[in-house]
C-alpha positions in Angstrom: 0.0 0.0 0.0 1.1 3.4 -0.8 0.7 6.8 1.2 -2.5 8.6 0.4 -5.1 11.0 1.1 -7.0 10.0 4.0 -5.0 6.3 4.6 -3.8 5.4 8.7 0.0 5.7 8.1 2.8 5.1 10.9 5.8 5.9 10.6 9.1 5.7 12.4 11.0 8.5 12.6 14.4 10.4 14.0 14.9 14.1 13.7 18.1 15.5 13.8 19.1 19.0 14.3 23.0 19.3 13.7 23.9 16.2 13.9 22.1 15.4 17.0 18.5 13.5 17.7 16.2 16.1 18.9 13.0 13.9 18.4 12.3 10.3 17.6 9.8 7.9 17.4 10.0 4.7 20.1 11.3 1.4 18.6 7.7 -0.9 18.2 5.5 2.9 18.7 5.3 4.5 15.0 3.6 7.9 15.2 0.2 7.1 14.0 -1.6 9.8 12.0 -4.5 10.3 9.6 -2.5 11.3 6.3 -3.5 14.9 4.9 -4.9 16.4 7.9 -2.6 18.2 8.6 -1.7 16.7 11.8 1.6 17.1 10.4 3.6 19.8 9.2 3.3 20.2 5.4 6.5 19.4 3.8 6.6 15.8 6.0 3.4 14.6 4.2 4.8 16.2 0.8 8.1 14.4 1.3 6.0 11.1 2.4 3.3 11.2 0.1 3.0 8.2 -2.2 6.0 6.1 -0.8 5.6 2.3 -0.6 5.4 0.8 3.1 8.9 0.2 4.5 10.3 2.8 2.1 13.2 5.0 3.7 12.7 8.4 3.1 14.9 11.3 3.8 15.0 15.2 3.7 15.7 18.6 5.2 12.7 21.3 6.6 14.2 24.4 6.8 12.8 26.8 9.4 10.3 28.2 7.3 8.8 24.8 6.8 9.0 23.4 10.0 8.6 25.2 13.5 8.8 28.7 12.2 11.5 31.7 12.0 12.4 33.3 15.4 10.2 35.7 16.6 11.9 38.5 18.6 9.4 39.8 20.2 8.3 36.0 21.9 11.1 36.8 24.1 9.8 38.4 27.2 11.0 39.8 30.6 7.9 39.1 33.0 7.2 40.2 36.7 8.7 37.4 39.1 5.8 38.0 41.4 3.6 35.9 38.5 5.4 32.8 39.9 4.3 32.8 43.1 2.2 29.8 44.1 0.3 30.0 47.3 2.7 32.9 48.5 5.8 31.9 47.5 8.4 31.6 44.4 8.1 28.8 43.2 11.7 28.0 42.6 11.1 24.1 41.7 10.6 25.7 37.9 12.2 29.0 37.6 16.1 28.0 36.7 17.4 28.3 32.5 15.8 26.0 30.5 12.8 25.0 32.6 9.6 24.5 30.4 6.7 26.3 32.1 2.9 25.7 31.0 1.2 29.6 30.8 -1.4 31.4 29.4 -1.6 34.8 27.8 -4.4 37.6 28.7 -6.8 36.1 26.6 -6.1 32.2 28.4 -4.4 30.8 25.5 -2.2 28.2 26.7 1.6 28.5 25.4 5.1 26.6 26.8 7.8 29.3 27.6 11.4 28.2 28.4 13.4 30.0 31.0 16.5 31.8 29.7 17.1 34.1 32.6 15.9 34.5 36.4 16.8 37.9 37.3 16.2 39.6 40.5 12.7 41.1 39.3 12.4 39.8 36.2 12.1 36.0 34.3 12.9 35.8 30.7 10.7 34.0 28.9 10.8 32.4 25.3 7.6 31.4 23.8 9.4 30.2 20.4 8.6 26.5 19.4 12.3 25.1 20.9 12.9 24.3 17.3 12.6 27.3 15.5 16.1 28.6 15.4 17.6 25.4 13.4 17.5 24.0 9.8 15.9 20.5 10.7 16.9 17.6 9.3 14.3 14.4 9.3 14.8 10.8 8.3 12.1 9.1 8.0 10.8 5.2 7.1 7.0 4.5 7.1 6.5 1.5 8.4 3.2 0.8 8.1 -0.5 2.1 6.1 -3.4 0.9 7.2 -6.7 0.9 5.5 -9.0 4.0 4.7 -10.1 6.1 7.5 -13.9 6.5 8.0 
């Protein structure tokens, strides 16, 4: 069976970002996914789009394609006093790097990473973690299932 419109692919995968694996599927656990969606980004389901199951398929999303160009203005300094919990910092997630569930004004729910705790201030990013690097993506569908209903 090929992958098509509509069809239950899975598919193993490994994403590398220079050089490195930033992302991959679990050996036995393709990622399962209703093909042309859009569950996935674009240029994925362009690049696996009619390949034969068990075909090995490889190519490059450039940040455009994939999680976006940086956005300056995602980088934020907020109020430290929006971290306190019950009257308290709460320290367990404020140190660089931490991923911290938030919500905007209008309670849209976002994941900002820590770059900085100041004495007043936390910088927050609210880019997708990806979005500064050229991605590279090897994939290999392993499997296509029968039309979805």
């Amino acid at each position: 069976m090929k992958v098509e419109q509509n069809k239950m692919v899975g598919v193993d995968y490994k994403l590398t970002v220079d050089g490195q694996i930033a992302d991959q599927s679990r050996p036995g656990q393709p990622l399962e996914f209703i093909f042309g969606t859009g569950m996935l980004l674009p240029k994925f389901e362009e690049a696996i789009l009619g390949k034969e199951v068990g075909e090995a398929v490889s190519f490059t999303l450039e940040p455009k394609d994939g999680y976006g160009e940086l956005i300056a203005d995602a980088v934020v300094d907020l109020p430290k006093n929006i971290f306190m919990v019950d009257g308290k910092l709460a320290e367990d997630i404020l140190f660089v790097g931490s991923q911290v569930p938030m919500s905007d004004n209008q309670g849209n729910r976002m994941m900002g990473i820590v770059k900085e705790v100041g004495e007043e201030t936390v910088k927050m990013d609210f880019n997708h973690p990806m979005v500064r690097w050229p991605a590279r993506r090897s994939t290999s569908t392993s499997r296509s299932y029968r039309c979805a209903t």
